[in-house]
Each structure stands twice: as structure tokens, then as C-alpha cells.
C-alpha positions as CSV (number, residue, x, y, z in Angstrom):
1,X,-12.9,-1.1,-34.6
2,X,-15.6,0.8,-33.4
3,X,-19.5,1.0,-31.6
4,X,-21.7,3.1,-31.1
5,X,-24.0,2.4,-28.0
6,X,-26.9,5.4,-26.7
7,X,-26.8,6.6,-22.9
8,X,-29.4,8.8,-21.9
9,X,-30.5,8.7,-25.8
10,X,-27.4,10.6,-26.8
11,X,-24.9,8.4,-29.3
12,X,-21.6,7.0,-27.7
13,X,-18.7,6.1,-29.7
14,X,-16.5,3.4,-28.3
15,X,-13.0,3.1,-29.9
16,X,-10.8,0.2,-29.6
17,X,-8.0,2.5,-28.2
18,X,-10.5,3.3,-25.5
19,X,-10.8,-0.4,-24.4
20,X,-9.9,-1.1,-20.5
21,X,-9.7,-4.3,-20.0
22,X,-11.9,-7.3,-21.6
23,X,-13.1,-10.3,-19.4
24,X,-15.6,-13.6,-19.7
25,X,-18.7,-11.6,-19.1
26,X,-18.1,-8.1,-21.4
27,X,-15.3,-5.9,-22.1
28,X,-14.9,-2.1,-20.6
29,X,-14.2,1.0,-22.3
30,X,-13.2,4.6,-21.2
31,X,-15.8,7.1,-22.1
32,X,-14.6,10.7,-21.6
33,X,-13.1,12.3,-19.1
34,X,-14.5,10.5,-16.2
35,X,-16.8,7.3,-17.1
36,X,-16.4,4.3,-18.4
37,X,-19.1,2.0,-19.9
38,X,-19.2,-1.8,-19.5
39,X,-20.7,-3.8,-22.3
40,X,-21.6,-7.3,-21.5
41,X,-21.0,-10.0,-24.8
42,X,-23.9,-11.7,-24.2
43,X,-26.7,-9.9,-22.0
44,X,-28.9,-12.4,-20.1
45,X,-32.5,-11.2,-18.2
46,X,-30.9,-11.4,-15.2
47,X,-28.1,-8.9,-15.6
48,X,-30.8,-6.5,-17.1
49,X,-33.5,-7.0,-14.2
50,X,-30.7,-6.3,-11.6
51,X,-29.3,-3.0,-13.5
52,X,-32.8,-1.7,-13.5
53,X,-33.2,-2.6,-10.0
54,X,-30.1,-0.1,-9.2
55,X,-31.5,2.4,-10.8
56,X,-35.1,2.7,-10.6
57,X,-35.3,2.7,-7.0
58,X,-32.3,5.2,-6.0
59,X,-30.3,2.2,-4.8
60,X,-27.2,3.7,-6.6
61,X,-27.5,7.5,-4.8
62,X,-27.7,5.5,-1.3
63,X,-24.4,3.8,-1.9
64,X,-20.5,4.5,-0.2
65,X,-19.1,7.3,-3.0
66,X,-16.2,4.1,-3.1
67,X,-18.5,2.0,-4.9
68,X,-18.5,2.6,-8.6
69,X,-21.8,1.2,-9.4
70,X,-24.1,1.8,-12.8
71,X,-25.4,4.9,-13.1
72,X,-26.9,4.5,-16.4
73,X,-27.8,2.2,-19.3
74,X,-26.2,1.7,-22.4
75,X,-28.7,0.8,-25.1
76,X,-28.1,-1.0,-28.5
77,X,-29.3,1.1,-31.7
78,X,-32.4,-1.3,-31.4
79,X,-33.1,0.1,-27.9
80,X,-32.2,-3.6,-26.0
81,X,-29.9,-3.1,-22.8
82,X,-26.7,-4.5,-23.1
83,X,-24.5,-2.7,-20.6
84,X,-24.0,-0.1,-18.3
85,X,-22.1,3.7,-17.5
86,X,-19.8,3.9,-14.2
87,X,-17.5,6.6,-13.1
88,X,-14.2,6.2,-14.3
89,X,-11.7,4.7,-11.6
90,X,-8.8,7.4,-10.4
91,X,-5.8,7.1,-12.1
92,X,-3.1,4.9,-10.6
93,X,-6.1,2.4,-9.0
94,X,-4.9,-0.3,-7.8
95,X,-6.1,-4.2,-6.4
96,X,-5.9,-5.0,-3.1
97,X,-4.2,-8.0,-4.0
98,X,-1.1,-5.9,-4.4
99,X,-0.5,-5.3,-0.8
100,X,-0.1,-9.5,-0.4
101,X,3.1,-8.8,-1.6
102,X,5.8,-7.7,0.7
103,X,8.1,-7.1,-2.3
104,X,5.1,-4.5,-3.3
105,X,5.4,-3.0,-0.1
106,X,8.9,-2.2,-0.2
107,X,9.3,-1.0,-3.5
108,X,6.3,1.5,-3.5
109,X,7.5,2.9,0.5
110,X,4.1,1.8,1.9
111,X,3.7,2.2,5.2
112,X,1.1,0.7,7.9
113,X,-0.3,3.9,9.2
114,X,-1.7,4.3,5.2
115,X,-2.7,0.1,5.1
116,X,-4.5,0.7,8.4
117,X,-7.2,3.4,7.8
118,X,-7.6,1.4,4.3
119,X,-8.9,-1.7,5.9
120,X,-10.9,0.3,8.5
121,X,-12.3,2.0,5.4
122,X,-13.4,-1.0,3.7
123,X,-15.0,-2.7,6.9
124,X,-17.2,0.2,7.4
125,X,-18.1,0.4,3.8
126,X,-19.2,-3.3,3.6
127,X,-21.1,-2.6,7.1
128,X,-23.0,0.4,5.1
129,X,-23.8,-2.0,2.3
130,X,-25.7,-4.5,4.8
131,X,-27.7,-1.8,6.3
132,X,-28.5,-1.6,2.6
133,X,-29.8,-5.4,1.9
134,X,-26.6,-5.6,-0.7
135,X,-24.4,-8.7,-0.2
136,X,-21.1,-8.3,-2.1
137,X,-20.6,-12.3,-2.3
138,X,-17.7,-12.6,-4.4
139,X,-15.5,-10.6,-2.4
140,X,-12.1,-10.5,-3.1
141,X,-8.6,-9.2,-3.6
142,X,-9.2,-8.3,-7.5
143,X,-12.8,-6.6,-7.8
144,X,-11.9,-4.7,-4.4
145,X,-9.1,-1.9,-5.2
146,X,-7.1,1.0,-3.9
147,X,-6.2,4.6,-5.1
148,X,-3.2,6.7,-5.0
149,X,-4.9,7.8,-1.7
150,X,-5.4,4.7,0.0
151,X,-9.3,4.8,-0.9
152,X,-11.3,1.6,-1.2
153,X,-12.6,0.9,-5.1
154,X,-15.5,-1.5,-5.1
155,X,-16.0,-2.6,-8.7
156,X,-18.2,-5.6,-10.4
157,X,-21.2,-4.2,-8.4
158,X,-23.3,-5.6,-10.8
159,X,-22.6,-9.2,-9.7
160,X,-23.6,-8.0,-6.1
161,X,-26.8,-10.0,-4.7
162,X,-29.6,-7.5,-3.9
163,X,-33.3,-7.5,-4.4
164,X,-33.3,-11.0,-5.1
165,X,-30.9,-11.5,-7.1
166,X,-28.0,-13.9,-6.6
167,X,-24.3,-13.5,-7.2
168,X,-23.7,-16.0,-9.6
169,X,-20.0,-16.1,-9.1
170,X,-17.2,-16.6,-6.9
171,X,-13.1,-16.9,-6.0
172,X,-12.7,-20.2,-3.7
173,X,-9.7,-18.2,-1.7
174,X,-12.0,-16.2,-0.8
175,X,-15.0,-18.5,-0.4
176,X,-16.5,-19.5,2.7
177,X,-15.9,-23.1,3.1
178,X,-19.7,-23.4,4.1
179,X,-20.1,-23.2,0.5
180,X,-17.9,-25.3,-1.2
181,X,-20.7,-27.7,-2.6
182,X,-22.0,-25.4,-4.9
183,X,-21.8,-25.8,-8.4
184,X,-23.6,-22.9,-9.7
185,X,-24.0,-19.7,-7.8
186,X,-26.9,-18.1,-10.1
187,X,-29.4,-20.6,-9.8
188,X,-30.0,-18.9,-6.4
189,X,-28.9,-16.4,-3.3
190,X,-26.1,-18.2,-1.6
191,X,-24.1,-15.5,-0.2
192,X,-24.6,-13.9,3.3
193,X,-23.5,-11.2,5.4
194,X,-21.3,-13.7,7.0
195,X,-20.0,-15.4,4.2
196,X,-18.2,-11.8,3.1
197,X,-17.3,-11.1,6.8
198,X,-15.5,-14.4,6.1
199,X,-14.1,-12.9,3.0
200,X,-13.1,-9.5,4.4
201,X,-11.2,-11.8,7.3
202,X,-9.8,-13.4,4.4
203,X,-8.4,-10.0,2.8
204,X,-7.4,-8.6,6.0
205,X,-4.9,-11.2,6.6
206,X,-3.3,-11.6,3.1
207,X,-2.7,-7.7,3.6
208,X,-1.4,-7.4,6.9
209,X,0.6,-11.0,6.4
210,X,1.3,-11.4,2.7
211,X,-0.2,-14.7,4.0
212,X,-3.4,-17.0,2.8
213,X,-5.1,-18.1,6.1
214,X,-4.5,-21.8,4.6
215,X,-1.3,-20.9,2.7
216,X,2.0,-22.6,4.2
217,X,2.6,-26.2,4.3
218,X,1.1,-28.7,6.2
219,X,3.0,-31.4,7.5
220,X,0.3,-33.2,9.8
221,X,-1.4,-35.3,7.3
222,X,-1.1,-36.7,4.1
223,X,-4.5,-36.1,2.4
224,X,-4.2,-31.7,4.0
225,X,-2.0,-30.5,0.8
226,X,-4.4,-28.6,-0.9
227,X,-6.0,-25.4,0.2
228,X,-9.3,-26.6,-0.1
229,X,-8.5,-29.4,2.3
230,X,-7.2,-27.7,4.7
231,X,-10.0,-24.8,5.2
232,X,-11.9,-27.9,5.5
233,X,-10.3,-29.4,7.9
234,X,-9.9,-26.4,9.7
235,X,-6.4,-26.6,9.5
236,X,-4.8,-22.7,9.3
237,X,-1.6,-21.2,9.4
238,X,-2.6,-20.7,13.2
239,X,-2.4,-24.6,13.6
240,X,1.5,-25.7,14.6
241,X,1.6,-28.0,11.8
242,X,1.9,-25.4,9.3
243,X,5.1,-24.1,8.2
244,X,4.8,-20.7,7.3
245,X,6.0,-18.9,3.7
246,X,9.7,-17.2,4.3
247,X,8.4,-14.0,2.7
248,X,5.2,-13.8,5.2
249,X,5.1,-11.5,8.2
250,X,5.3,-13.3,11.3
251,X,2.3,-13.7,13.0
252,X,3.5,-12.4,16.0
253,X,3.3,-8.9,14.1
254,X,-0.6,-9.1,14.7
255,X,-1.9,-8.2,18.0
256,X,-3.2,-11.1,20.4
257,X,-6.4,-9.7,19.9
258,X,-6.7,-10.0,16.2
259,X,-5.1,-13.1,16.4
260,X,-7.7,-14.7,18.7
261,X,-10.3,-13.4,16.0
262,X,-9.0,-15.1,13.3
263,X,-8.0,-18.0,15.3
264,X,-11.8,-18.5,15.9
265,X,-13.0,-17.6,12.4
266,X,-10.0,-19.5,10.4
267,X,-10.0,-23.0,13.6
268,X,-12.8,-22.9,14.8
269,X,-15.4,-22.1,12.0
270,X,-17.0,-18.7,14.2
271,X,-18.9,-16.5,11.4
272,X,-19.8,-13.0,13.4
273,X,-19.3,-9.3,11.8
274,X,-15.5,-8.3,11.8
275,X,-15.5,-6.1,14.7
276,X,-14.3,-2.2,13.8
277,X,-12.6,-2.1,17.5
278,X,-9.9,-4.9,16.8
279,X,-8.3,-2.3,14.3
280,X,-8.8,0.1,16.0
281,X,-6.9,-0.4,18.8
282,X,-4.3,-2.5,16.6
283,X,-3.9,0.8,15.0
284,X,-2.4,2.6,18.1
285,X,-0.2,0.2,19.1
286,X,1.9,-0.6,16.1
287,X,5.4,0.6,16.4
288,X,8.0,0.1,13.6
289,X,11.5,-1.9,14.3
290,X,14.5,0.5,12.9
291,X,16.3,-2.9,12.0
292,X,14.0,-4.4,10.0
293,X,11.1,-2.1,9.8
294,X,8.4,-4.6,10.5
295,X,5.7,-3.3,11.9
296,X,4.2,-5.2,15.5
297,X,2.4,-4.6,18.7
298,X,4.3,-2.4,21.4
299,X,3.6,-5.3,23.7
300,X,5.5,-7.6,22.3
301,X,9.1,-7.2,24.0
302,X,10.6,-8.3,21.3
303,X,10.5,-7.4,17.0
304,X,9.0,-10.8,16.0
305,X,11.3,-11.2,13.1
306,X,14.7,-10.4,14.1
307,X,14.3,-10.9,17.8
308,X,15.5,-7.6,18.7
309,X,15.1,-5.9,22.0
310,X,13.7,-2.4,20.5
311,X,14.0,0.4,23.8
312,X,10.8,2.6,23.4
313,X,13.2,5.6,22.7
314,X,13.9,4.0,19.0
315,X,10.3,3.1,18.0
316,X,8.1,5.7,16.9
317,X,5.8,5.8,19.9
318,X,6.0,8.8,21.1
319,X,3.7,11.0,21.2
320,X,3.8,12.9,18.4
321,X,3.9,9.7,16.2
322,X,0.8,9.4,18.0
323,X,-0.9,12.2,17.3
324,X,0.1,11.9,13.6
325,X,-1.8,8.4,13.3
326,X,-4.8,11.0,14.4
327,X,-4.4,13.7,11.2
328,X,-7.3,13.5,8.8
329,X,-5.7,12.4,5.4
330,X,-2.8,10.3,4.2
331,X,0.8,10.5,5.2
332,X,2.9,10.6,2.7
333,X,6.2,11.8,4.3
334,X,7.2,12.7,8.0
335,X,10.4,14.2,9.3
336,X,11.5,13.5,13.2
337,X,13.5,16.8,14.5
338,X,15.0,15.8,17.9
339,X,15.6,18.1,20.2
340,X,18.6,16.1,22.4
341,X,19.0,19.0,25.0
342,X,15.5,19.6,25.9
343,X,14.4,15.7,25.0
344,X,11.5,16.8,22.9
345,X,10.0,16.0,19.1
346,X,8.9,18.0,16.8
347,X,7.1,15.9,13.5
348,X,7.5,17.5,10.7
349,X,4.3,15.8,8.6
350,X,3.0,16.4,4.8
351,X,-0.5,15.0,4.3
352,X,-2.7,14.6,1.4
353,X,-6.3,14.3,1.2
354,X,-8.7,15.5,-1.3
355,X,-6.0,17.0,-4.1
356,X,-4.5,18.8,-1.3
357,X,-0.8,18.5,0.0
358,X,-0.3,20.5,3.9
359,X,2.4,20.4,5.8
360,X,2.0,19.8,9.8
361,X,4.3,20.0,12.7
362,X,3.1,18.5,15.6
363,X,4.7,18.6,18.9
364,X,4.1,16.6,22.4
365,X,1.1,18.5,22.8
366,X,-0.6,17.7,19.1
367,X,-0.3,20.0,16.5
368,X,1.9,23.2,16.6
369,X,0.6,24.6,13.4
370,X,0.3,23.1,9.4
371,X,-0.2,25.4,6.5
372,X,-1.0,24.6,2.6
373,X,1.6,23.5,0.7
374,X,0.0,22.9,-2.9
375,X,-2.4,21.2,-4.7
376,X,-2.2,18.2,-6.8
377,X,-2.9,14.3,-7.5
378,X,-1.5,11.8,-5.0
379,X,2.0,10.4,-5.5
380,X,4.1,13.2,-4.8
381,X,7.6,11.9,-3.1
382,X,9.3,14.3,-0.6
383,X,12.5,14.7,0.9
384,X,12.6,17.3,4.0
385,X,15.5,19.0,5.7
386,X,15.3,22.3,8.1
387,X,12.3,24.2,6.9
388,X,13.0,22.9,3.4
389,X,11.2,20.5,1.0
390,X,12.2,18.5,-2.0
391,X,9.2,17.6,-4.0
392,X,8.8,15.1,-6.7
393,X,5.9,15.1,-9.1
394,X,3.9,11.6,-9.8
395,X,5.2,11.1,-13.6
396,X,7.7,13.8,-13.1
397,X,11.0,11.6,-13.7
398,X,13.6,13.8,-12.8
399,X,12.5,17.0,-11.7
400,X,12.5,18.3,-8.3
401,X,10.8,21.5,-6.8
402,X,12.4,23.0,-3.6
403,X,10.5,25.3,-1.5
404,X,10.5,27.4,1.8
405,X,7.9,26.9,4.8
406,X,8.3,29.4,7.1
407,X,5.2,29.7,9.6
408,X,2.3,29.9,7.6
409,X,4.5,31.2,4.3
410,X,5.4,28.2,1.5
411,X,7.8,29.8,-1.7
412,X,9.5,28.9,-3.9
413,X,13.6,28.3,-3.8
414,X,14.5,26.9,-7.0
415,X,13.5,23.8,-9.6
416,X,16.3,20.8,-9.7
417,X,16.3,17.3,-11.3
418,X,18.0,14.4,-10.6
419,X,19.5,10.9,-11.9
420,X,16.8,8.4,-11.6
421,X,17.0,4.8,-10.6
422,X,14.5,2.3,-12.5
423,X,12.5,5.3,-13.6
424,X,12.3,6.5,-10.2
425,X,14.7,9.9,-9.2
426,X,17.3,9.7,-6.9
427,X,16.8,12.2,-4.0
428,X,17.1,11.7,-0.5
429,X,17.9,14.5,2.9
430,X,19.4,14.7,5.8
431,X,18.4,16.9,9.0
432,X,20.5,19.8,7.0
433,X,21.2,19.0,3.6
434,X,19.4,17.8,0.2
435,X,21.2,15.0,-1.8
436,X,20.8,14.6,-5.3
437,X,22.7,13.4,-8.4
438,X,23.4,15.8,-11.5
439,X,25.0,14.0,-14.3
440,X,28.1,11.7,-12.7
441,X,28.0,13.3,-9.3
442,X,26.7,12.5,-5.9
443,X,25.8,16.5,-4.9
444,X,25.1,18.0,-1.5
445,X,23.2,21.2,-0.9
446,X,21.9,23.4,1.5
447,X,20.3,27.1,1.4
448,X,22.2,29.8,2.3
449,X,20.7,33.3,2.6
450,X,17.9,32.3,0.7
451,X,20.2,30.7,-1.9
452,X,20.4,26.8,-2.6
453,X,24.2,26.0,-3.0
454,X,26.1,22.6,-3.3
455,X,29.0,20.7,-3.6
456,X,29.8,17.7,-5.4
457,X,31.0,14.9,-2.9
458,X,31.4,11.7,-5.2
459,X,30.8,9.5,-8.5
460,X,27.6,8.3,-9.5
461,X,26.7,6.1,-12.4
462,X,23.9,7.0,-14.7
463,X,20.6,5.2,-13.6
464,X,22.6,3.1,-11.3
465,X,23.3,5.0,-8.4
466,X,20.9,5.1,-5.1
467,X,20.7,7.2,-2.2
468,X,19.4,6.7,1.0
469,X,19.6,9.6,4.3
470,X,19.8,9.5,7.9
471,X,17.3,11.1,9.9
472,X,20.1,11.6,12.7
473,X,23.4,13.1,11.3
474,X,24.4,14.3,7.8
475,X,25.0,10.7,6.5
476,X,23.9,8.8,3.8
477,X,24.5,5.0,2.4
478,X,23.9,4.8,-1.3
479,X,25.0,1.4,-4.2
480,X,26.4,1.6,-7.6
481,X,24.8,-1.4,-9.7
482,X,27.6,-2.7,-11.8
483,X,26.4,-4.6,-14.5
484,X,25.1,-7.9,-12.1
485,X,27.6,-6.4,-9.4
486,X,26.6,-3.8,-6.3
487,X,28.8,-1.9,-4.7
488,X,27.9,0.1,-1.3
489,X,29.1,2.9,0.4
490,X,28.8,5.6,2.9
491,X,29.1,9.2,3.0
492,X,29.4,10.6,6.4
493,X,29.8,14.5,6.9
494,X,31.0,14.4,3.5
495,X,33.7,11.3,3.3
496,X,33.3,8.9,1.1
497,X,33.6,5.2,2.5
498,X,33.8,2.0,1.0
499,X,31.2,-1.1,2.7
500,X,32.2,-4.6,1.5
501,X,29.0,-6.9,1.7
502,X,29.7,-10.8,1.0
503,X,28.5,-10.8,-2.6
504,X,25.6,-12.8,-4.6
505,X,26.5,-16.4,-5.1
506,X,26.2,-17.5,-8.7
507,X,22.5,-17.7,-10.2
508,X,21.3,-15.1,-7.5
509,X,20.0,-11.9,-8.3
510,X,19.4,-9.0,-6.4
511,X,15.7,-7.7,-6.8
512,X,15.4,-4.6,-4.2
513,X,17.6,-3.0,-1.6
514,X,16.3,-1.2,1.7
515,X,18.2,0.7,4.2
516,X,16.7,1.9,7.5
517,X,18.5,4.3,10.0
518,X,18.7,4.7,14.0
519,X,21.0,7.1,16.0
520,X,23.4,4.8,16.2
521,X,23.0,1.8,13.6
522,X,21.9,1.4,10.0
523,X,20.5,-1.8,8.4
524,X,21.0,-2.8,4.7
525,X,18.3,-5.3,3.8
526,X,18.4,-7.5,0.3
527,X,16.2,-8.9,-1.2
528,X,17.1,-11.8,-3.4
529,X,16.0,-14.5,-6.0
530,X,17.5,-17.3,-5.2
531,X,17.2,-21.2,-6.2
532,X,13.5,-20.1,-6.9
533,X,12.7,-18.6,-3.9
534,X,12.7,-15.0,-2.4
535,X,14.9,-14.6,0.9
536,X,16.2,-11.6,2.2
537,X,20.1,-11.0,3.9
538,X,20.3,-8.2,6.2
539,X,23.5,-6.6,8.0
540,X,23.8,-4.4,10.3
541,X,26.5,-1.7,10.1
542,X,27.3,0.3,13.1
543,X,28.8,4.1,13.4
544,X,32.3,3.0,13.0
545,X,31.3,0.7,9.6
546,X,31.4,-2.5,11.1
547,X,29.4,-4.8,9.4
548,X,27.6,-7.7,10.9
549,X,24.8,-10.0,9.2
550,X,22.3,-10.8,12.1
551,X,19.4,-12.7,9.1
């Protein structure tokens, strides 16, 4: 199937192996390299008054790059108006409704230094829109989107209300309960600054909580079961009737700040601009728990999940941590050298931004120098050790590209590939050595004079073997899957030995696996389906291989 549409009186060809996605209102096509044309299936006035109001006044030119608003109309063969040309979203895109997921976090390695600028991002983007008269109104998780590069998307512009023009739709989890009574957003402007401040509050907490602000269960009264009720009501998961979800973040994991924000926006019904200070200062003060890797407040004396005592020296707040949260771009990998004798840091960062990939190495003072490594899309994975790093392309399965950064001097040692694991590969480092698997081997490597050598240390099973390395000592923990059986082990300095977790009862399955290092510890986290629900079982296992389950 095919149709032909006219942009800018030149002929457009939409085939059906170019379609995006098709919805209520129209279906969407890729057009070229880097557009994309909406067609609506049944164009109303309204939708064609509002496109022209985009465009004829500059409206689109004054707009955050993020927002992928028309730029041009699409014309029937009659000359009528019956859609609209848009950039063409980044490959990779993403909704913001991802990161509710914890599960999502863990399997794509996210981390809260990238979630952090993202949110800022988007709060000052939706302040730039009101200075423009535009009111997003239906504001949510699935028209609001990420890229690779943890850069807002703002899509469905055209159901924005501007110029007089209302939204005429809306997502009640997202909807201010101040405007539950309506029945039908287009018969007039409803939306308001506050009401997507209210939204944005919304979004904000589903990321940083994997949590509704009404989600959980209410066990006060009777007629609160239903979301609706309880943002009624008033009734959050801030109230301590409400029993929270087992796979939320504690709340605890918030500052007291942000939490007294939402406790008036969510309790007490308070509709004010999100203010761009509360992240802010969030931002530098999050430090990561090496047991469980939950992110929280350095003032809370405690990791809000496991109730460990964390000592400063095993958080990441030094101050080079600190000064990385500064860099200008995304971190996508960082290496800690310690220095035990003279008690110093040295961060070994590699950033993206813009199609470019630098490496930085920042010291107690800031940074110490960075140089270019390459260029290329987002998604790379790295694995560092000594001035040597592992890269693996986005789409690249297997392969793996060493190279040599030496001052301000990045070559090339050799190319590799490795095993994968779900269609991931299998690479992992140490502070001095690369691991990697090459057909039913576990191998170690290292450069000597210039030349990458290694030994094979033990079995591995095709596309069932992973890997996991210590930041501290040559060590690594990996798991053999088994058919519905998993089977860890260490390797330390080389030998190979055995860990004995309690296994999976029967009708539990095992949907992810995380392992997080200190000097002295390492955690094995699973996550597991079981009876319906998602839990997680972690153990601790200390230097000499004791194991201990603490959750």
C-alpha cells in the first residue's frame, strides 16, 4: 500500500514499510533520512487552524530543539491539509515511562547521575514553553521520551493548547485532579501552567521511585481502592496508610526537601512551578550504596533499603565523583584508580555528548586532562583497565575494539569479540586485566610491550556465561545458566571457585542478576518472578567466600 501526499508542493511517497506507528487520531510514517510525516484519518478544522498557527507565526523556530513540532504541511492531491512533517526522532528513542521500571534500570546499567540532568532538562524545557503561551496539557510518560543521550523528546505537539486552542485530550495518571469532571477536553482550554507542573511532579516521581504518587494500597478506608479516589481524597503514598509496591524505591531515597514538595503537591493539593533548585541540590548529594546500589541522600545515616551503615570512604562522594557530576555530557563509564599509599583518586571518565566519545581524568582538584577518543552514536559499552579501553559498538554483538590513551595520544591495540549473553557481549575489567570469552573459555588479558596477550582461566558456556569485575583487585564473579539452573562462581587472581546460592524454589524464575563490588565485599542481587510478583534475594559474600543473605 501506498500514498502520495505534497510537502512544500513536491510529491511524497509513503510506503507501508515506512509506517511508524498508527494510533486513534492518524498513523505516522518515516520520510527519508530524517523526517517523518503524520497523517491524521480524519482531519477536523481545529487540527488544521492550530498547524497553521505553528507555522505562520514562527511559533515552531522559537521552540526547545527537543520538541519535535510540525514544520510543514502535508497536502492531499486536492490541496486540503491533512497532516503534518516533523524531524525524525533519534534512533533508539525512548518513553519516559521506561525509567518507572526498576527492572529497566538494571538491565540497561542506568545510572542517576544520567536520570538527573534528564529531569532538570525537561523542567526547564516546559518552563521555556510557558514563557511561550504553550501549555502541554496532556503531559505524560508516553508522548514525553528520551534518547540514547538522555535528551528530552517532546512529541504530540500538535495536541498542545496554544493560541486558543485547547488540548482536547488527556491520561488521568497524569491528570490534575482539579480536572476530573471533565468530559470533553476540546470543547475548551482546560489545561494550565499548573495543571502540567502537576504532571511533571507526577513524572518526576514515577522515575525517581518506580512509584505512582497514588500507587500502593490503601488500607485506611474501604471506598480509597481506586487511584482516582485516592488523589481525591488526597490520600498519597506519603500518607502511612499506604503500603508501598515491593519493587518501588524507598522513599527515603528522596531528599527531605523533595519530599516536603511533593508532600504538599500530592496531601495537600499546593499547585506552584516545580522549583529547578530542589534538583539541584538533590543532584549533589546522592551517593550510591555498594550493597545494593540504591541511590539516597548523603544525609541519611543509613541506605534506606538495606539499612546499612555506608562509611563515606565507600560511597562515591569524593571529590572527584563530584567534579564528574559537573562534566558537560553524559557518563557512560567511569573507572576509580585508588591510590592507597598517598589516599588520593584519580577518575578515569568517558563522556558523550554531541556524537563525541572523550575520555577524562579528574583528580581532587577537577580535571587533570581528557582527550578525544572517537566519534560515534550513543550506546557504546566500555570496559577500562590501566590506560586501556574495551569498547563495544551499539549493534555491534560481539566485537570489541581495544585502544591505548596515553596523554593526549588514543591508538589502536587490536579488535576482539566476545560470547554474548541475551544478545548482549560478555566483557568486563579489572584494575589490570580485560576479561572476555572466546568460544568455551573464560580468557584473561593484559598488554605487554604494546602487545595484548592472554590466558584462558576457565569454561564458559555459549550465550550462558556472565562476567562481572572488581574495581579493587583482579577478581571477578561470573554465572553459568544451565538450562532453568544458575551456577556462580569466582575467579580471584586467577582461581577458579565455586559459590553455592540456595537455589529457586519450584515455579520461580530468575529474570536478571546484578553484582556490585567494594574493597572488601561483593553483593549478588536476584531478581525473581515469583507467585506473580517481582522480589529480589541479595547475599552478601565477603573476601574469604562466605556467603550471607542480608534481603
Amino acid at each position: 500500500m501506498k500514498r502520495s501526499v505534497y510537502i512544500n508542493n513536491q510529491g511524497v511517497t509513503l510506503a507501508s514499510d515506512q509506517l511508524i506507528q498508527a494510533g486513534g487520531e492518524g498513523i505516522l510514517f518515516r520520510s527519508g533520512r530524517d523526517t517523518a510525516v503524520k497523517l491524521y484519518h480524519h482531519p477536523q478544522p481545529a487540527q488544521i487552524e492550530k498547524l497553521h498557527y505553528f507555522l505562520n507565526g514562527g511559533l515552531t523556530k522559537r521552540l526547545p530543539t527537543a520538541v519535535y513540532a510540525p514544520a510543514a504541511l502535508a497536502h492531499n492531491k486536492k490541496g486540503a491539509v491533512i497532516g503534518f512533517q516533523m524531524r525524525l526522532l533519534p534512533p533508539g528513542t525512548k518513553p519516559m515511562k521506561k525509567l518507572g521500571s526498576l527492572l529497566f534500570w538494571k538491565k540497561q546499567n542506568i545510572s542517576i547521575t544520567a536520570v538527573l540532568p534528564l529531569l532538570q532538562t525537561v523542567q526547564q524545557e516546559l518552563a521555556q514553553l510557558h514563557k511561550e503561551k504553550i501549555i502541554v496539557g496532556d503531559l505524560n510518560d508516553q508522548n514525553l521520551l528520551f534518547t540514547t543521550a538522555f535528551e528530552p523528546a517532546w512529541v504530540d505537539v500538535d495536541s498542545y493548547q496554544l493560541g486558543g486552542y485547547p488540548c482536547p485530550v488527556a491520561m488521568i495518571p497524569f491528570l490534575d485532579p482539579a480536572l476530573y469532571h471533565v468530559s470533553d477536553f476540546s470543547s475548551r482550554q482546560y489545561f494550565s501552567e499548573m495543571s502540567d507542573w502537576y504532571a511533571y511532579t507526577v513524572l518526576l516521581m514515577k522515575t525517581l521511585l518506580q512509584l505512582h504518587p497514588y500507587g500502593g494500597v490503601c488500607s485506611a478506608q474501604k471506598q480509597l481502592k481506586t487511584m482516582r479516589a485516592r488523589a481525591e481524597a488526597r490520600v498519597s503514598v506519603l500518607n502511612t496508610a499506604v503500603t508501598l509496591p515491593r519493587n518501588a524505591r524507598p522513599l527515603e531515597s528522596l531528599s527531605d526537601e523533595l519530599l516536603h514538595h511533593l508532600y504538599g503537591v500530592f496531601e495537600k493539593g499546593e499547585r506552584r512551578p516545580f522549583p529547578p533548585a530542589l534538583l539541584q541540590k538533590y543532584a549533589g548529594s546522592v551517593v550510591i550504596c555498594p550493597q545494593c546500589d540504591l541511590h539516597y541522600p548523603q544525609t541519611r545515616r543509613h541506605c534506606p533499603a538495606c539499612r546499612i551503615a555506608v562509611p563515606v570512604t565507600t560511597a562515591p562522594r569524593s571529590t572527584v565523583w563530584e567534579q564528574a557530576e559537573r562534566l558537560d555530557g553524559v557518563m557512560m563509564d567511569a573507572h576509580l584508580q585508588t591510590d592507597r599509599l598517598r589516599s588520593t583518586d584519580r577518575l578515569h571518565a568517558i563522556i558523550w555528548k554531541k556524537g563525541q566519545y572523550r575520555r577524562v581524568r579528574l583528580g581532587v582538584g577537577g580535571v587533570l586532562d581528557e582527550v578525544t577518543l572517537f566519534a560515534g552514536q550513543a550506546g557504546c559499552r566500555f570496559a577500562q583497565f590501566g590506560k586501556y579501553i574495551a569498547v563495544n559498538p551499539p549493534q555491534g554483538g560481539g566485537q570489541l575494539l581495544l585502544l591505548a590513551v596515553d596523554g593526549a595520544t588514543v591508538t589502536k591495540v587490536t579488535a576482539l569479540s566476545t560470547g554474548l549473553f541475551r544478545g548482549t557481549a560478555v566483557f568486563t575489567s579489572t584494575p589490570h586485566h580485560l576479561y572476555r570469552i572466546a568460544g568455551n573459555w573464560i580468557m584473561r588479558g593484559e598488554v605487554r610491550d604494546g602487545i595484548y596477550i592472554e590466558d584462558a582461566l576457565a569454561t564458559a558456556y555459549r550465550h550462558q556465561t556472565q562476567l562481572w569485575g572488581s574495581p579493587y583487585r583482579d577478581l571477578i564473579v561470573g554465572s553459568h545458566r544451565i538450562f532453568a539452573e544458575n551456577r556462580f562462581f569466582m575467579l580471584d587472581e586467577g582461581n577458579e571457585r565455586e559459590i553455592v546460592i540456595p537455589p529457586l524454589a519450584i515455579g520461580e524464575s530468575l529474570i536478571e542478576t546484578a553484582v556490585t563490588f567494594t574493597a572488601d565485599n561483593r553483593t549478588i542481587t536476584l531478581t525473581i518472578r515469583s507467585q506473580g510478583q517481582i522480589v529480589e534475594r541479595t547475599y552478601l559474600l565477603s573476601i574469604l567466600g562466605r556467603l550471607d543473605k542480608f534481603s
